[in-house]
C-alpha angles and dihedrals in degrees: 000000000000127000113222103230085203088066097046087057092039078057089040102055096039092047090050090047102040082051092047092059095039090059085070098050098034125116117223090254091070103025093109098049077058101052090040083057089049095048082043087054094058097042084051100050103020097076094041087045099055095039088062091059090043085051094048107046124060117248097255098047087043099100091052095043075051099051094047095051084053094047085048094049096052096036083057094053088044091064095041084063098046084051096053088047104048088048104036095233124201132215092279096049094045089047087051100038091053081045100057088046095052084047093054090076087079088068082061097046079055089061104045115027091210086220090159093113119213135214116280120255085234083063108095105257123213104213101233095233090069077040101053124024094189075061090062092049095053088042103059096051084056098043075054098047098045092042094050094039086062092048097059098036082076093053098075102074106230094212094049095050092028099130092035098048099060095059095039088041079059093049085046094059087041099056088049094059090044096044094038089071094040091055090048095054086047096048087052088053109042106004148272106278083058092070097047098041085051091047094050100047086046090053097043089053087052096051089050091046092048092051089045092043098049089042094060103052089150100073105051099210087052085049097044093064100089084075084069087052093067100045089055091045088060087048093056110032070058091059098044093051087059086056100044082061102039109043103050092048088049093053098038132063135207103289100045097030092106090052102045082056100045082058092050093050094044085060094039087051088063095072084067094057107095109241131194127293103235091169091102091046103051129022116270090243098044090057099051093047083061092047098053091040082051086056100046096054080048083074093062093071095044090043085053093048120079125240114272087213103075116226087236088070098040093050092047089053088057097057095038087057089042088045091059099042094059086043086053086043098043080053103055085040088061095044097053090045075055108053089047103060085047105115 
């Protein structure tokens, strides 16, 4: 027996958009059934979703199709806002506006009917981590990235930076759209563990600039750099979400993609699981000193896995582009012989 993966995203996206509504009109009794809908909703559609773009890009242009989804995606929620701005939206219209957008993805199942069918849940799955052991390596760093960026996330007290977090939490979003489709051209040209050493090492100097930061009140230039650490971290959660996309469709193949992705969704879930404040319990800077030295050792196991972006493509990129210089070059080189001749 065969499951339609047309039908899990038809679910998916009715659920989302029935839930959506009903936050609007939910008392509090049954506000959590809603959300737990909701969240049911994105488990549902997310791996499907991104195994479709896995299925429908080839393996060296992967990190830019990734990066402009991202870019799209948070263009998309950019303009929500600005909607909801502009017209002063209540509960109800921003309920119905979110669930008009959820219900646009039906305009997409039109166009392609998704007839690829997938295993069903009753076969027996191998979770690709006991599968693939280049999978483990690229997991862990994630399972540490979500798990410190919520750490430190707690460290900036909100009532204390009220007024200076919603416009550099702005910049912040903005910096991971930017910085999605920049990382996605990168990843195409050089490979995939660049973008998440690099990550890693970005994101580790931040945490160590935010404790220092937060730890020096007193000078107003050391303080204020915590302003830099989230824009890093944009530059970096940008980053991550290129590699969320790229890396599962690279190691999987058609068969298994749905499930490498239901397990990359389940850990990047984690980030969204509220964690401890340790920030009473250890020193602000102590604790980001940890949390950069965590994300450091999180390098080793990305340094040990191999690129999912085999040399031969890249390799292949770069003649193509040089190829196409000299051909550029043998061109202008024609039409100013030419001109010269020309009486």
């Amino acid at each position: 027996m065969r499951l339609s993966r047309r039908k899990m995203l038809i679910s998916s996206i009715f659920l989302g958009t029935i839930s959506t509504i009903m936050i609007a009109f939910a008392q509090e009794t049954i506000l959590e059934f809603v959300c737990l809908l909701l969240g049911a909703s994105l488990g549902l559609g997310l791996p499907s979703s991104m195994a479709i773009a896995a299925d429908y890009t080839v393996v060296e242009e992967r990190g830019r199709v990734s990066g402009t989804i991202i870019l799209t995606t948070f263009i998309i929620a950019f303009a929500s806002i600005a909607i909801i701005w502009i017209f002063s939206l209540a509960a109800v219209g921003i309920a119905l506006l979110l669930a008009v957008l959820r219900s646009s993805s039906f305009l997409a199942l039109a166009i392609d009917k998704c007839e690829r069918l997938i295993p069903s849940v009753k076969k027996k799955i191998h979770l690709p981590v006991t599968a693939n052991r280049e999978f483990l390596f690229y997991i862990f760093p994630w399972v540490m990235f979500s798990i410190a960026s919520s750490l430190a996330w707690n460290v900036i007290p909100p009532q204390t930076y009220a007024a200076e977090l919603v416009p550099l939490t702005i910049l912040r979003y903005v910096f991971i759209a930017l910085f999605g489709l920049v990382a996605g051209v990168i990843a195409d040209r050089f490979g995939r563990k660049y973008i998440i050493i690099i990550g890693l090492i970005v994101l580790g100097v931040a945490f160590a600039m935010l404790g220092f930061s937060l730890s020096n009140t007193g000078v107003i230039w050391i303080h204020r750099l915590w302003y830099v650490y989230l824009a890093l971290s944009g530059v970096t959660w940008g980053s991550f979400f290129v590699v969320f996309l790229t890396v599962p469709g690279d190691l999987s193949d058609l068969n298994s993609r749905e499930k490498f992705y239901a397990l990359v969704v389940g850990i990047f879930s984690v980030g969204a699981i509220p964690v401890p404040d340790f920030s009473g319990v250890l020193p602000v800077n102590s604790l980001s000193q940890i949390l950069s030295i965590i994300l450091f050792l999180s390098i080793v196991p990305v340094l040990r896995s191999k690129e999912t972006l085999h040399e031969s493509k890249i390799q292949k990129r770069r003649i193509k582009e040089h190829m196409e210089k000299i051909v550029k070059i043998i061109k202008q080189s024609e039409d100013t012989d030419y001109d010269e001749e020309k009486p």
